[in-house]
C-alpha positions in Angstrom: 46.2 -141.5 9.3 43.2 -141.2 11.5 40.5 -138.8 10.9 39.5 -136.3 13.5 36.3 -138.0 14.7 38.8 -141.2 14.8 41.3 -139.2 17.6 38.1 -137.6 19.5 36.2 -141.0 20.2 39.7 -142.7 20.8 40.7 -139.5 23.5 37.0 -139.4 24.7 37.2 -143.4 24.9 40.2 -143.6 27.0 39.0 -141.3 29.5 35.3 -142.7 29.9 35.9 -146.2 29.8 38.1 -146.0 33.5 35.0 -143.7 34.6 32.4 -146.0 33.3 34.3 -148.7 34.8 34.1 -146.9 38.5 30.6 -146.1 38.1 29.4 -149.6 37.3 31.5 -151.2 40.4 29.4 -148.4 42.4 26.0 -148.7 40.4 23.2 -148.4 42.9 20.6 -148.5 39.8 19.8 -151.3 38.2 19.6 -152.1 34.4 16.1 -152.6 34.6 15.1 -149.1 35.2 17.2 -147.8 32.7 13.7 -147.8 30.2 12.2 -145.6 33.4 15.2 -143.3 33.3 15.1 -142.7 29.8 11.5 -142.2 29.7 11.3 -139.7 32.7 12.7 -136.6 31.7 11.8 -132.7 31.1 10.8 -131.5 27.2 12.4 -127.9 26.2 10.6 -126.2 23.7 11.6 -122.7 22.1 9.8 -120.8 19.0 10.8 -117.6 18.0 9.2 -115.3 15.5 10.9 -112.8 14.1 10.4 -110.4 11.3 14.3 -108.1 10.0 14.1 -105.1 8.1 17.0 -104.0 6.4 17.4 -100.5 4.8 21.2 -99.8 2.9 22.5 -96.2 1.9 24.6 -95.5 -0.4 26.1 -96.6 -2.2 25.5 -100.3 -2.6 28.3 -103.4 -3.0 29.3 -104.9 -6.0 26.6 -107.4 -7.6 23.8 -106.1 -5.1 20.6 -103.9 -6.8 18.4 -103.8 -4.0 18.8 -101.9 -1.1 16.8 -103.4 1.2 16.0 -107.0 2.7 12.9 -108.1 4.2 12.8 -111.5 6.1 10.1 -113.2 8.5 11.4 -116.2 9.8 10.0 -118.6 12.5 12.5 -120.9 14.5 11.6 -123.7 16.5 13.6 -125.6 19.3 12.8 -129.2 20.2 14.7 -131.3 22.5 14.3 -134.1 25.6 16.8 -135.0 28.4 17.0 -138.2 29.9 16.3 -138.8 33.7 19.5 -139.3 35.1 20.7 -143.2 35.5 23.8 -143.7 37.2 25.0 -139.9 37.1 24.3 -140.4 32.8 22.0 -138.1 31.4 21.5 -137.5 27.6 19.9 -134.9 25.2 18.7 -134.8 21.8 17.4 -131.5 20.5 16.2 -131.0 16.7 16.0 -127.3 15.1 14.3 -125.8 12.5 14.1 -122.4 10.5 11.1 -121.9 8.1 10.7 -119.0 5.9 7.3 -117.2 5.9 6.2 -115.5 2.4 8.6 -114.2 0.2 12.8 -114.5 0.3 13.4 -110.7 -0.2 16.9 -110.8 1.3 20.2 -113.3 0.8 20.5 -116.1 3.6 23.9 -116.9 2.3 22.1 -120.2 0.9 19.2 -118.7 -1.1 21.2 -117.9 -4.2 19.3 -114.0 -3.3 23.0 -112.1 -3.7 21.0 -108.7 -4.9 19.8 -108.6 -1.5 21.6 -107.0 1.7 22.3 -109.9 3.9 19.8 -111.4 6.5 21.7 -114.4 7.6 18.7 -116.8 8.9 18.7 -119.7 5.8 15.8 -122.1 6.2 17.0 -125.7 7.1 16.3 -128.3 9.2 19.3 -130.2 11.6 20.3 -132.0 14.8 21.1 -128.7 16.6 22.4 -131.1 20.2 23.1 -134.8 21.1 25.2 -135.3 23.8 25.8 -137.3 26.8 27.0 -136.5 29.9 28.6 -138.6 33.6 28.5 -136.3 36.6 30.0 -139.5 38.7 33.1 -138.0 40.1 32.7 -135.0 42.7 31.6 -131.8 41.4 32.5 -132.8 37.5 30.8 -133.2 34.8 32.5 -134.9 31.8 30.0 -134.1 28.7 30.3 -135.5 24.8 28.3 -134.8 21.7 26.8 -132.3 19.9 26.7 -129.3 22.6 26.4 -125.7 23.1 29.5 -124.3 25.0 29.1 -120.8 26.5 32.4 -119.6 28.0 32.5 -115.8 30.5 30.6 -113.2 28.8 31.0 -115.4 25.2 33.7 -112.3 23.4 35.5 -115.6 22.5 33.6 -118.3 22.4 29.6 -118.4 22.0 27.2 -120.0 20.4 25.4 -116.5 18.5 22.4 -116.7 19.7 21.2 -113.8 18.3 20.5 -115.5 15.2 17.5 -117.4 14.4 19.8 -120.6 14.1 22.4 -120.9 16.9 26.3 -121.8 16.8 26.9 -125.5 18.6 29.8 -127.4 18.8 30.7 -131.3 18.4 33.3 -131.7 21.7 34.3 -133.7 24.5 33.7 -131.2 27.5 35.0 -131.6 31.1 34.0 -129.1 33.8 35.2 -129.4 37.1 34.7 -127.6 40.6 36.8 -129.8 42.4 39.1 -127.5 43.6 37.3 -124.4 46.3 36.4 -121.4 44.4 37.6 -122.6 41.3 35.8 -123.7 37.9 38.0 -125.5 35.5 36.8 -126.1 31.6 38.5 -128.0 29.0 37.1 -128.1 25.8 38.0 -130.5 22.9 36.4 -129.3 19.5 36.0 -131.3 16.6 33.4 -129.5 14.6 31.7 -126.1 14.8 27.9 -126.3 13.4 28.0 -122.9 12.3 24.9 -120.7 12.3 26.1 -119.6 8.7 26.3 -121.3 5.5 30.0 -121.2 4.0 31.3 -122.1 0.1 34.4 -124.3 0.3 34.5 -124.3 -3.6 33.2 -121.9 -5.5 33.7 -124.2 -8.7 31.0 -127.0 -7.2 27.3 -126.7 -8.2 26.4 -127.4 -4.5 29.6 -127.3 -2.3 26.9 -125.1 1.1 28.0 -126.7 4.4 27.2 -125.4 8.2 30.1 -127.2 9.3 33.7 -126.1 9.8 35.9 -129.1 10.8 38.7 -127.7 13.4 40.6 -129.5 16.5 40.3 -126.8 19.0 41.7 -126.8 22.3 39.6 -124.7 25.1 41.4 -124.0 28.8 39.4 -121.5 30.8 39.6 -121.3 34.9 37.3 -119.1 36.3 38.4 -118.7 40.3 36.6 -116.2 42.9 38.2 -114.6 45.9 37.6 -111.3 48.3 34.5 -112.8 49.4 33.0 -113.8 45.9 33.8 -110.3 45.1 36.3 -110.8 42.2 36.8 -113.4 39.7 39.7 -113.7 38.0 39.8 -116.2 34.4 42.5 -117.0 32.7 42.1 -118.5 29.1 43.8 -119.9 25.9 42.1 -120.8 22.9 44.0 -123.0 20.7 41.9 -123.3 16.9 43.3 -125.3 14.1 41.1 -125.1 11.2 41.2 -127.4 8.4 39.3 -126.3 5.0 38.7 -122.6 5.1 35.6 -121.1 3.1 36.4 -119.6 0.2 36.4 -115.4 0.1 39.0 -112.8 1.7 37.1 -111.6 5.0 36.0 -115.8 5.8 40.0 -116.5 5.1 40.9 -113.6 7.2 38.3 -115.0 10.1 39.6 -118.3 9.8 43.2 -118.3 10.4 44.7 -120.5 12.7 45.4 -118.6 16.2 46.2 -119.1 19.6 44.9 -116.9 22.0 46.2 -116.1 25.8 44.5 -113.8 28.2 42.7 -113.2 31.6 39.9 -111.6 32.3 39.2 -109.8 35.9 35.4 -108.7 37.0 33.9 -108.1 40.3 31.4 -106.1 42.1 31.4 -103.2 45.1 28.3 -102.7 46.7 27.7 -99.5 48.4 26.1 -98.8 51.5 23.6 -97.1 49.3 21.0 -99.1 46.9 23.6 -98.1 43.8 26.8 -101.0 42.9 29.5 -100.5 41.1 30.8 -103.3 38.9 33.7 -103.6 36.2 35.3 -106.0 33.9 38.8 -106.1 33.0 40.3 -107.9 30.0 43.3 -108.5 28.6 44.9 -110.9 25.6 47.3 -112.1 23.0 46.4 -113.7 19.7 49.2 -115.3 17.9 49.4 -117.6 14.8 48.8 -121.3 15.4 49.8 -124.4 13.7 49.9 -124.1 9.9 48.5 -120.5 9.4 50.0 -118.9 6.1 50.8 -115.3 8.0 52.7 -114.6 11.2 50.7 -112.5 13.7 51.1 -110.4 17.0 47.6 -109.0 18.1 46.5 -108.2 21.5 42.8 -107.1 22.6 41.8 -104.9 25.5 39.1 -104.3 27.6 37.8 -102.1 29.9 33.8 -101.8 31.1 32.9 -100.0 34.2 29.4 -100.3 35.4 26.6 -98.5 38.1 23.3 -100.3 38.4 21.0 -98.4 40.6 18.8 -101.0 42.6 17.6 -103.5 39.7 15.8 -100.9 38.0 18.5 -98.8 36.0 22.4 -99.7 34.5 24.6 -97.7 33.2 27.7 -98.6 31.8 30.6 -97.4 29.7 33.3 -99.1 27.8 36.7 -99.3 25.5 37.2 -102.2 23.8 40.3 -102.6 21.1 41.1 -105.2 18.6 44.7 -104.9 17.3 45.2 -105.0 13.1 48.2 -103.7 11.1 46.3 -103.1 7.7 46.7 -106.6 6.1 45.9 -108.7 9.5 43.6 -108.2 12.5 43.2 -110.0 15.3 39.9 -112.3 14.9 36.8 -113.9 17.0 35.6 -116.7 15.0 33.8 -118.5 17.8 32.5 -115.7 19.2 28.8 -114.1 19.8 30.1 -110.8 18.2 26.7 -109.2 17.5 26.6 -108.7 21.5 29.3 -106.7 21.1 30.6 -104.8 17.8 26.9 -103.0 17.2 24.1 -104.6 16.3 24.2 -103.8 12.4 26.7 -106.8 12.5 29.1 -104.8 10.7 32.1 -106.0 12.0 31.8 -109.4 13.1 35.0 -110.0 11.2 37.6 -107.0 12.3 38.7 -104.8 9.9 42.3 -105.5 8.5 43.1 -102.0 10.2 41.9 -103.6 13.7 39.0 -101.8 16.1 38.7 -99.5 18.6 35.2 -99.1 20.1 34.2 -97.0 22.5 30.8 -97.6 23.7 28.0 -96.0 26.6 24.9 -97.8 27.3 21.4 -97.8 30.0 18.8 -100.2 30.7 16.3 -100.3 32.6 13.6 -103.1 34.0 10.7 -102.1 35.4 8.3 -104.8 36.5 7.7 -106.7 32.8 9.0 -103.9 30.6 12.8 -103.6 29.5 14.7 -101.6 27.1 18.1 -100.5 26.6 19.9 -98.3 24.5 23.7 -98.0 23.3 26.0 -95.4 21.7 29.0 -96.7 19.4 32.1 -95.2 18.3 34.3 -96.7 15.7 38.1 -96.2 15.1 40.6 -97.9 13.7 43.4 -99.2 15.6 46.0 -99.1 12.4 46.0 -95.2 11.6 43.2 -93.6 13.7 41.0 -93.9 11.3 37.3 -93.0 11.9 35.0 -96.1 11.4 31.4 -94.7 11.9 29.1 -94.5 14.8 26.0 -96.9 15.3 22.7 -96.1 17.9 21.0 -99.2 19.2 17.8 -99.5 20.8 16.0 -102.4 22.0 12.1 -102.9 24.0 10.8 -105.9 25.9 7.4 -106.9 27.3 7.2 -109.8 29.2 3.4 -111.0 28.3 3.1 -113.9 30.7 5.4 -116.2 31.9 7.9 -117.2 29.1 6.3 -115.2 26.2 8.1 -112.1 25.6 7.9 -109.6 22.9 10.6 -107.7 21.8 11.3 -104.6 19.6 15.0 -103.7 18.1 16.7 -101.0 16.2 20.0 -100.4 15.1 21.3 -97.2 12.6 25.0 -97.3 11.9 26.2 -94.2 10.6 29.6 -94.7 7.9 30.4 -90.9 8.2 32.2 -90.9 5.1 35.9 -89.9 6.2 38.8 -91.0 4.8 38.8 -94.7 3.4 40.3 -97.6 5.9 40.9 -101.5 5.1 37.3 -103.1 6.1 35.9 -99.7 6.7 31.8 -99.7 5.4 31.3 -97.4 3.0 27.2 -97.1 3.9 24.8 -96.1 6.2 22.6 -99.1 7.6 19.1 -99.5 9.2 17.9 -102.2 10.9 14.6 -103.0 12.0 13.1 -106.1 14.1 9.8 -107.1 15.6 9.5 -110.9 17.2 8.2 -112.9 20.2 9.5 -115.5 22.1 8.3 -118.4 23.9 9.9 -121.0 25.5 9.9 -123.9 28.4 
C-alpha cells in the first residue's frame, strides 16, 4: 500500500504535470534567467519577544507543585521568496524558539510537568517550503510546507498566538475564476503542530510536532448585494492516523466531518457609525474510522458597531454542542482567538460550550487596546463554566515594531462540577515586542 506522501505527490503530480506542460509551450522566459529569478526576491523577517506569567488558584492538578510559570521566549522568522519565473514562485522559511534564562514552566517537551503549562518549547524547524504556478487565470495551485488561513480561522488556522505557529504540508488550489467567487481546496497530509504530542508513553523519546492526517478542505467564499454580503459554505473532512496518547488529545483528535456556512456583511449608515454581523452555522459528524458515533452542531452569532475607525463594539453567542462523553471539536483551529485567552478550552468540554461574549477596541493614531467579557456554560446541563476578563495594549513604536501588553483572569466560580469544567482561577500575564518585514 502506498504511503500518504506516496498518494499526495502522485495526486499533486497528475495535476501539475498537464499545467507545467501548458506553461512551457507558452514560456516567454528563458531558462537562462531562471538563476536571476531565483536570486531576485523579497527577505521576510519576524522576531518576537515575549515574556508569560502564569499565576494558578486553587487548587492545583494532579502531579503539579507549583503554581505558577514563568517563561521568556524569543521567536525568530526567516524566509526568502523567489522572483517569479514563468508564474513559479517558491518559499523557504526556517523558525526558531530560544529560551531566555530559566525553564520555570512545562513546554510540553521540557520534562517541567510541576509547572502550569506555557506551551512555547524551544526548537528549531523548516516552518514553510512550498511552491506555487499562478499560470491559469486568476488561480493559484500551491504545494509544500504552507500556512493555510481559512474566514476568520474558528476552523482552520495556523495559531498564531503562540510563539511557534501551526503550518500544514498540502497541495492548495485557489481559484477566482468564477465573478465574485473564491473557491479553496485543500489537500492535507501533515499538520506541523505548534504543540509537542506523546504517541507512546512507553518510548524514552517518542515527542513529535507532527500529526499525519489526509484532510480534505472545500471552502467558497462568494459576495453579492454590492460586496455587501458574503456568504461561505465549508466541509472539513479530517482523517487522522496515530492519535497522541491522553483523554482530552483523543477527544480532539477524532475523525470528523464538518458541514456549514458562514454569512457576514456590512451596513453602512449615513452616519460615520456601520453596523456589521457574522452568522454561522454547522454540523460535525464522525468521519472515516472514528471509535464513537457523533451529531454535534455549532452556532454563531456576532453583531458588531464600529464608530469611524476609532471605536468597536461587538457582542456575541457562540455554542459548541457536547452530550457529556463527546463534544464537538476544533483541532485545526486558532482557538485562543476565540474561547478566552487563558486557553482553557481549546479542547471543548465533554459537556460542550456556550459562550457569550461583549468586547471594545479602540485605535487611536499608534495606540490600541481592547477588552472582552466571557461567560461560560455548558451546553449538556446548563452548567456554569466560569467567566474570564481580557485585556490587551498596543503601541506602535515605528513602522513595524510594536509593543504589546496582555492580560487575561478567568474566574472558575466554583458551582456545581461539569465534564472538562476547570476547577481554578487563572492569571495570565504578558509583555513582548514585535518586529517584522
Amino acid at each position: 500500500m502506498r504511503s500518504k506522501a506516496t498518494k499526495l505527490g502522485a495526486g499533486v503530480l497528475s495535476v501539475l504535470v498537464p499545467m507545467m506542460a501548458t506553461m512551457t509551450a507558452n514560456a516567454m522566459e528563458p531558462l537562462s534567467s531562471l538563476r536571476y529569478n531565483l536570486a531576485g526576491g523579497p527577505v521576510n523577517f519576524d522576531a518576537r519577544l515575549r515574556y508569560e506569567h502564569v499565576k494558578l488558584g486553587d487548587p492545583l492538578a494532579a502531579g503539579m507543585t507549583e503554581d505558577t510559570a514563568d517563561a521568556t521566549t524569543l521567536r525568530v522568522r526567516l524566509g526568502y521568496t523567489t522572483a517569479k519565473w514563468n508564474e513559479l514562485v517558491a518559499q523557504i522559511e526556517y523558525e526558531g524558539l530560544s529560551v531566555i534564562g530559566g525553564q520555570d514552566f512545562n513546554s510540553f517537551a521540557n520534562g517541567e510537568t510541576t509547572y502550569p503549562v506555557v506551551a512555547d518549547a524551544k526548537l528549531n524547524e523548516l516552518n514553510q517550503a512550498w511552491i506555487r504556478w499562478s499560470g491559469l487565470p486568476k488561480t493559484d495551485v500551491k504545494y509544500g510546507r504552507q500556512r493555510i488561513l481559512l474566514d476568520n480561522q474558528r476552523f482552520i488556522g495556523n495559531v498564531g498566538w503562540r510563539q511557534t505557529e501551526m503550518t500544514y504540508d498540502a497541495a492548495l488550489l485557489s481559484t477566482a475564476f468564477i465573478p465574485k467567487t473564491k473557491f479553496t481546496y485543500a489537500f492535507l497530509n501533515n499538520v506541523n503542530s505548534f504543540r509537542f504530542f506523546d504517541y507512546d508513553p512507553t518510548a524514552a523519546v517518542s515527542l513529535s510536532t507532527n500529526v499525519d492526517i489526509e484532510g480534505h478542505l472545500f471552502n467558497a467564499s462568494i459576495t453579492a448585494i454590492r460586496d455587501k454580503l458574503v456568504i461561505t459554505p465549508y466541509a472539513y473532512l479530517l482523517d487522522f492516523d496515530d492519535i497522541p496518547a491522553g483523554a482530552p488529545s483523543a477527544r480532539l483528535f477524532q475523525d470528523t466531518a464538518t458541514y456549514g456556512a458562514r454569512v457576514s456583511g456590512a451596513v453602512p449608515f449615513k452616519t460615520d457609525y456601520t453596523f456589521s454581523y457574522a452568522l454561522e452555522y454547522a454540523e460535525q459528524k464522525d468521519y472515516q474510522d472514528a471509535p464513537k458515533s457523533i451529531d454535534f452542531n455549532y452556532l454563531l452569532v456576532e453583531p458588531t458597531v464600529a464608530y469611524k475607525k476609532l471605536v468597536k463594539g461587538t457582542l456575541g453567542y457562540e455554542k459548541l454542542e457536547g452530550d457529556g462523553v463527546n463534544s464537538l471539536q476544533t483541532p485545526l483551529a486558532t482557538a485562543h482567538a476565540f474561547v478566552g485567552w487563558a486557553d482553557l478550552f481549546l479542547i471543548t468540554p465533554q459537556v460542550g460550550l456556550e459562550r457569550s461574549y461583549v468586547s471594545i477596541s479602540t485605535t487611536i493614531d499608534r495606540f490600541g487596546a481592547t477588552a472582552v467579557y466571557h461567560k461560560f456554560e455548558s451546553d449538556e446541563g446548563g452548567v456554569k463554566m466560569g467567566d474570564e476578563i481580557d485585556l490587551l495594549a498596543s503601541f506602535a513604536v515605528i513602522p513595524n515594531f510594536v509593543l504589546y501588553a496582555k492580560y487575561a483572569a478567568y474566574s472558575a466560580d466554583g458551582g456545581a462540577p461539569a465534564a472538562g469544567k476547570p476547577v481554578a482561577d487563572v492569571d495570565k500575564t504578558w509583555v513582548y515586542a514585535e518586529y517584522k518585514f
